[in-house]
C-alpha positions in Angstrom: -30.3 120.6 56.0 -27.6 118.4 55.3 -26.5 114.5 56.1 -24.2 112.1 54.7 -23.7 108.3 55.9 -20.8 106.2 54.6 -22.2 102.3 55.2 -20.7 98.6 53.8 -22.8 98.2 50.4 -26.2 96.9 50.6 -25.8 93.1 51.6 -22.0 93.0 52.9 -21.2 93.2 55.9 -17.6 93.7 57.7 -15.5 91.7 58.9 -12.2 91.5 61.1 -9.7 92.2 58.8 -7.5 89.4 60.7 -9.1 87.1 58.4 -6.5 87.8 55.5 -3.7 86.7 57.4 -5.3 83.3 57.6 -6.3 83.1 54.0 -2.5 84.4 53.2 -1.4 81.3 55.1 -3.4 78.9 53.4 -1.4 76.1 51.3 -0.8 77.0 47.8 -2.0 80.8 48.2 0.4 83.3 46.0 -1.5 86.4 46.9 -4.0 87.8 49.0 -5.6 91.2 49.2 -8.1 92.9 51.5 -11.3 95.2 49.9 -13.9 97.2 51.5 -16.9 97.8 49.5 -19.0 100.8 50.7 -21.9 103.6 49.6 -21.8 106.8 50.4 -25.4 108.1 50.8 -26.4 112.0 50.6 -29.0 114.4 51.6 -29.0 117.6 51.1 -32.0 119.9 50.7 -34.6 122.2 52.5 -38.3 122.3 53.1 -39.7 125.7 52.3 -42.6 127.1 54.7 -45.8 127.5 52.6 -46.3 130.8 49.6 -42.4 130.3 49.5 -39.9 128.7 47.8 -36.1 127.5 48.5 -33.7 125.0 47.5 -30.3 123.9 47.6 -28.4 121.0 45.3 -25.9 118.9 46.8 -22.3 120.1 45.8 -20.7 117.9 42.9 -18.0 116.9 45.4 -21.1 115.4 47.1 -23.1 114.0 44.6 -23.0 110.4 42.9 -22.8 109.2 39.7 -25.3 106.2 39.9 -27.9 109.0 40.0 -30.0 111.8 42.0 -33.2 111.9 43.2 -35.2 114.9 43.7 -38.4 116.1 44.9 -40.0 119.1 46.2 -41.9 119.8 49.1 -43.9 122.9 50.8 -41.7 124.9 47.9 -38.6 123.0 49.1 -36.1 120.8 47.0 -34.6 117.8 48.2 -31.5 115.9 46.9 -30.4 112.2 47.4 -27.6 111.2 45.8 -25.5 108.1 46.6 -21.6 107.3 45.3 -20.3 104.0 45.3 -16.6 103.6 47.5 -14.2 100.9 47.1 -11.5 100.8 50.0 -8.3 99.0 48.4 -4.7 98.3 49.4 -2.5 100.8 47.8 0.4 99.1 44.9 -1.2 95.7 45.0 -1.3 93.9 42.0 -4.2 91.7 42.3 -7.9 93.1 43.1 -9.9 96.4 41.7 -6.2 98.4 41.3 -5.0 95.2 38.6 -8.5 96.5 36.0 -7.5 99.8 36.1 -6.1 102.1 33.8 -4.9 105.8 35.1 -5.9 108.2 32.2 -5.0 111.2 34.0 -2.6 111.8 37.7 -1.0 109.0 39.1 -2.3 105.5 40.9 -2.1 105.0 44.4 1.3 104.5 46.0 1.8 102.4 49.1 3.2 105.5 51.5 -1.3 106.6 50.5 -2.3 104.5 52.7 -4.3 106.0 55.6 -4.0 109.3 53.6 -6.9 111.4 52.0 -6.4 110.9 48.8 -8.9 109.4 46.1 -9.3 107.8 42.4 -12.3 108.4 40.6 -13.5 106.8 37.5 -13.5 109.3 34.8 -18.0 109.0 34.5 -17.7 110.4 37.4 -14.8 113.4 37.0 -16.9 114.2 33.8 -20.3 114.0 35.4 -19.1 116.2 38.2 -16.4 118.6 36.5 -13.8 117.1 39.3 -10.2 117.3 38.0 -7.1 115.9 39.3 -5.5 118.1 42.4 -9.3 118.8 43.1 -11.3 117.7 46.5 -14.2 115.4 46.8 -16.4 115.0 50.1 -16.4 111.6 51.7 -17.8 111.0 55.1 -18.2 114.9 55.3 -14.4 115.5 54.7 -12.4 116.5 52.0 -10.4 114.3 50.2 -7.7 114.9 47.6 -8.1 113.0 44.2 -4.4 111.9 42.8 -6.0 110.2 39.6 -8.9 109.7 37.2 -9.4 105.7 36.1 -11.0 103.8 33.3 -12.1 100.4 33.7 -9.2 97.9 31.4 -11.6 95.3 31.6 -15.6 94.6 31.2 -15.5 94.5 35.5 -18.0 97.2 37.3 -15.6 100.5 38.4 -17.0 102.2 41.5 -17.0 105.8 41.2 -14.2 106.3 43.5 -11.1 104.1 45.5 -10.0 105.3 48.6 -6.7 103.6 50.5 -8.1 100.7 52.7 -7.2 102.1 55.9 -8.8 105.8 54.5 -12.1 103.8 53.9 -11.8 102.3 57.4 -11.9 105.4 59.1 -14.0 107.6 56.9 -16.9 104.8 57.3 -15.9 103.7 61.1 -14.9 100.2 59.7 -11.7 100.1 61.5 -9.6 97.1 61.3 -12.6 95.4 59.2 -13.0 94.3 55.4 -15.6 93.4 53.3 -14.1 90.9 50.8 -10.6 89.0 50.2 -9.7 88.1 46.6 -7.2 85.5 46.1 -4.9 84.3 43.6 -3.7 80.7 43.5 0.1 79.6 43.0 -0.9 77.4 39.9 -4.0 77.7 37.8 -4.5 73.8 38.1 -4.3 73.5 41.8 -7.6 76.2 41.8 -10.0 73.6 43.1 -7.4 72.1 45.9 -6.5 76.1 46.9 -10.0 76.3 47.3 -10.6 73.2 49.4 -8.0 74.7 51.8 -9.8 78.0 52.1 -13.0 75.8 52.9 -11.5 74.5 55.5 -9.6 77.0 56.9 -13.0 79.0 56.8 -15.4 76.4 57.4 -18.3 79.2 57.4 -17.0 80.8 54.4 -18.8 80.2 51.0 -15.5 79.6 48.2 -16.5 80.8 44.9 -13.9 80.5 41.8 -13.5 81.8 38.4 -14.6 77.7 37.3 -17.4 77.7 39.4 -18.8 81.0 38.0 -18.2 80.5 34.7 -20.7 76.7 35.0 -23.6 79.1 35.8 -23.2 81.1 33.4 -23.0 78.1 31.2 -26.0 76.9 32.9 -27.9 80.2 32.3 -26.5 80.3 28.7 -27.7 76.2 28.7 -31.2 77.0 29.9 -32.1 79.6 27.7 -30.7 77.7 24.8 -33.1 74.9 26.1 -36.0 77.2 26.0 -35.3 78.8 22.7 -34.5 75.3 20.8 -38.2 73.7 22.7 -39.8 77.0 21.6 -38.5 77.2 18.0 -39.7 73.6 17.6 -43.1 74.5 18.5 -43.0 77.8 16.4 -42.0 75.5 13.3 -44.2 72.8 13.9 -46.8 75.6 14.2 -45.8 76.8 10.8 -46.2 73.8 8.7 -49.4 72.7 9.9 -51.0 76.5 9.0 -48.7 76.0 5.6 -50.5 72.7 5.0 -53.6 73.9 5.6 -53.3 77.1 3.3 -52.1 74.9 0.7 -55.1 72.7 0.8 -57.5 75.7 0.9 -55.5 77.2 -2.1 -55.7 74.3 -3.8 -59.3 73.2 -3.3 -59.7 76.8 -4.4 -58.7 76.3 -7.8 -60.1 73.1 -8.1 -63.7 75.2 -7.5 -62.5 77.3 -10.3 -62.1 74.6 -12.6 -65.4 72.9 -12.7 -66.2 73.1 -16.2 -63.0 71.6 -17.3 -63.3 68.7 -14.4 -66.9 68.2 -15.7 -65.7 67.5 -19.1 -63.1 65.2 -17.9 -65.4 63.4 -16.2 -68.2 63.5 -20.1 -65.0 62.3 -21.5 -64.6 59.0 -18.4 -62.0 60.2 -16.8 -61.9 57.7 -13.5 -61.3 59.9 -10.0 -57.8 58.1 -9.8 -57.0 59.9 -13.0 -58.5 63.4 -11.8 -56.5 62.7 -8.9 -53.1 62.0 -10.0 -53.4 65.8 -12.7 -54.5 67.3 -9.9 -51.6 66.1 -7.3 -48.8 66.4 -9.9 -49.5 70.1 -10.8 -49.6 70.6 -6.9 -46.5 68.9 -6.7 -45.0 70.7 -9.3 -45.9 74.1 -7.8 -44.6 73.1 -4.6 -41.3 72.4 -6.1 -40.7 75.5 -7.6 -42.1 77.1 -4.4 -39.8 75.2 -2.2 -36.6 76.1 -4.6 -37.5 79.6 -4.3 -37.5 79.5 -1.1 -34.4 77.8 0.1 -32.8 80.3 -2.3 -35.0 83.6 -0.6 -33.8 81.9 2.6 -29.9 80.9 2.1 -29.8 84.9 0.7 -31.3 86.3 4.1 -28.5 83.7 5.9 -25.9 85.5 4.2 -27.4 88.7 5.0 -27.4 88.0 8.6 -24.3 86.3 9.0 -22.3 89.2 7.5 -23.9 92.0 9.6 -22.4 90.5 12.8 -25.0 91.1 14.9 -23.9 90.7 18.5 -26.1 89.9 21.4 -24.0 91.6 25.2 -24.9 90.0 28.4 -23.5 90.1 31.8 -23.6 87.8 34.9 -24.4 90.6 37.1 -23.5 90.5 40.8 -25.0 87.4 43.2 -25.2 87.2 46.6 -25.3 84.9 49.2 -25.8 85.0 52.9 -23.8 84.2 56.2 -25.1 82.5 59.2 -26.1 84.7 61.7 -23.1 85.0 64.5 -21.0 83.4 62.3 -18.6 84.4 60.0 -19.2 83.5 56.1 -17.4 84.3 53.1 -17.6 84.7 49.4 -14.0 84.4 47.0 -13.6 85.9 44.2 -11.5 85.2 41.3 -9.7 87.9 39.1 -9.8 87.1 35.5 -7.2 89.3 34.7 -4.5 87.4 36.7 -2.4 84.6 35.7 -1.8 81.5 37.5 -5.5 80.8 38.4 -7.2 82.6 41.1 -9.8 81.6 43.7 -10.8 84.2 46.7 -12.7 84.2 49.8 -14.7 86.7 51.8 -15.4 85.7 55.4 -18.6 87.7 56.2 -19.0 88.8 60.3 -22.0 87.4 62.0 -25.1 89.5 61.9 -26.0 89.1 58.1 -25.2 88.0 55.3 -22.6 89.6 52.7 -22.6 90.0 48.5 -19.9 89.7 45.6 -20.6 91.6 42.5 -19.1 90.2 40.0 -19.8 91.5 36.2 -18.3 89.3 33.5 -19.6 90.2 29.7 -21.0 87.7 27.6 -20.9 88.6 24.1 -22.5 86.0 21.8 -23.2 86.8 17.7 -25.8 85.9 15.5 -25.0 83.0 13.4 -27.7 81.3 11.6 -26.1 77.8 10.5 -27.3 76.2 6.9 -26.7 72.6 6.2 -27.7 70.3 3.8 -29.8 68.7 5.6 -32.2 71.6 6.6 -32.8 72.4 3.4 -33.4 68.6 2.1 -36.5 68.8 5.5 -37.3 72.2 3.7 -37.6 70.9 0.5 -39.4 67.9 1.7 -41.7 69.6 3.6 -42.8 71.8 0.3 -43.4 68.6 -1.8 -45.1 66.7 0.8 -47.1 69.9 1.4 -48.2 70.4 -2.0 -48.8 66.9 -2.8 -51.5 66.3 0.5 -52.9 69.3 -0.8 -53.2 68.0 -4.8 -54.6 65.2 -3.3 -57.3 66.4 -1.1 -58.2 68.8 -4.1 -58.2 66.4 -6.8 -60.0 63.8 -4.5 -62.8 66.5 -4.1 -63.0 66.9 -8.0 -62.7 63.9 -8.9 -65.9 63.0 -7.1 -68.1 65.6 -8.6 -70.3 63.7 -11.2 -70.5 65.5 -15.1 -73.9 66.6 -14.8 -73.7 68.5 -11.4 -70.2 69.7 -13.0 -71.7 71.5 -15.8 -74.7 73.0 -14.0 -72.7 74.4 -11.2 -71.0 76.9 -13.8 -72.4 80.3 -14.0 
């Protein structure tokens, strides 16, 4: 048995597609286009009768890059398999076409539109051997794929793009549209252009390129927050247990040297005295401790500053909801467009709708060295070694001669 459904992606929903003329008439709008963002689901499979055993695998024209699931059953196999559809308007320069690169075929023309013809992203040609002048099966119907794309930017690519008024019908979405990206007349009349979509949208939810890059600054802010109130508490954490080894190191070999601290104290040595050899060869160890040190640790710097180690994040996609019965809406800028870009996407009552919007962060590893870290370093070391010279000596210099001498094996 067999079934395929073509639906809006999880968390969109359509709306009238009337909705772009009004953003298209909106004050300082240069450009407007429509998208429909859908998922093709597919099962295909059969459930064998006991003591035998059959199967069938969906066709690659069928099947879906973002990845199969399969299970068997009473000797049976089963396939799921589910392909991610954008609908687009054929020649425009702004939306999902303007991130696109055509590595093999052509694009889509305007006279495509309402044809059955298809891009596919080349993961998915390679993944299932489809080739340029080949078919594909959308909606149960065969469609004729003109191109194979490659994303030009660091943007999600669906696995294929289908004409808008193709994706309509294959998906029973006539006259309907999922999202309406925008692009402003001047980059710094963003914020007004999207004012004027709030109000000529007053359910709609305007999102621009500004607003999305502040949370990912605020993400990027937080964690820095948590990492700088962590490391803190890590090196805090550190000194105290590298005080406290010093002391037991040095009270140690303060326990070693008995004898000669005995004599010391035949010959009338005072504690003070004891106190102050003691804490100065502390001291001095520290020092040469600490220098090595800074010198292990400006080496390592180096080290990790010229590997270039680089950390890849993403904003991932957000979503947020419409009213119920009422229409809501989402914009979304292009960051490949000049002239600034704000976008809306009113959402049709019933639900709510989603953007995805993927935007790398890359950030490299950079360990910074300044003078004055490694003046707190060195101090550290000295007052480190010198609390610990003087606890030791302090213990020594209270031992009396007698006791001294007999306490030696």
């Amino acid at each position: 048995m067999s079934s395929t459904t073509v639906r809006t992606t999880r968390g969109t929903e359509a709306f009238d597609a009337s909705q772009l003329a009004t953003v298209q008439g909106v004050q300082g709008v240069a450009g407007a286009t429509a998208v429909l963002n859908l998922e093709q689901t597919t099962f295909d499979g059969q459930i064998g009768s006991s003591g035998s055993s059959s199967s069938s695998s969906a066709s690659p024209s069928a099947s879906a890059s973002s990845g199969t699931s399969r299970g068997a059953m009473g000797g049976g196999r089963m396939n799921l398999n589910q392909t991610t559809i954008t609908g687009v308007e054929p020649g425009a320069t702004l939306g999902p076409l303007s991130t696109l690169s055509v590595s093999s075929g052509r694009a889509l023309a305007t006279s495509d539109d309402g044809n059955d013809v298809a891009l596919v992203s080349s993961d998915y040609a390679s993944q299932h051997n489809v080739a340029v002048g080949g078919t594909i099966s959308v909606a149960n119907k065969d469609v004729s794929v003109v191109g194979i794309v490659t994303s030009t930017s660091s943007s999600s690519i669906s696995d294929v793009y289908l004409p808008l008024k193709t994706a309509q019908a294959l998906s029973d979405n006539t006259d309907k549209i999922s999202e309406i990206l925008v692009q402003a007349s001047d980059s710094n009349q963003v914020s007004t252009v999207a004012s004027a979509l709030t109000k000529a949208l007053p359910s709609a939810t305007v999102s621009t390129q500004e607003a999305l890059a502040q949370s990912v600054s605020g993400s990027l802010g937080s964690a820095s927050k948590l990492i700088s109130s962590l490391g803190t508490w890590l090196s805090i954490g550190v000194v105290v247990v590298a005080f406290g080894l010093a002391v037991l190191f040095t009270v140690s070999g303060v326990n070693q040297r008995t004898r000669d601290f005995g004599t010391l104290k035949a010959l009338g040595w005072s504690r003070r005295r004891i106190v102050g050899q003691v804490a100065t060869e502390s001291l001095l160890r520290a020092g040469i401790g600490g220098a090595a040190g800074i010198v292990l640790g400006l080496v390592a710097t180096m080290v990790i500053n010229a590997m270039g180690i680089t950390l890849s994040g993403s904003t991932g996609g957000f979503s947020m909801g419409g009213g119920r019965g009422a229409p809501g809406g989402q914009p979304s800028g292009m960051p490949s467009m000049a002239g600034g870009q704000a976008g809306g996407a009113p959402a049709g009552g019933g639900g709510g709708m989603a953007e995805r919007a993927s935007n790398a962060v890359n950030v490299v590893l950079h360990s910074p060295v300044s003078i004055q870290m490694i003046a707190i370093g060195l101090a550290a070391a000295l007052v480190g070694g010198l609390l610990a010279g003087v606890i030791g000596g302090w213990r020594a210099g209270g031992m009396r001669p007698a006791e001294a001498l007999r306490s030696v094996e």
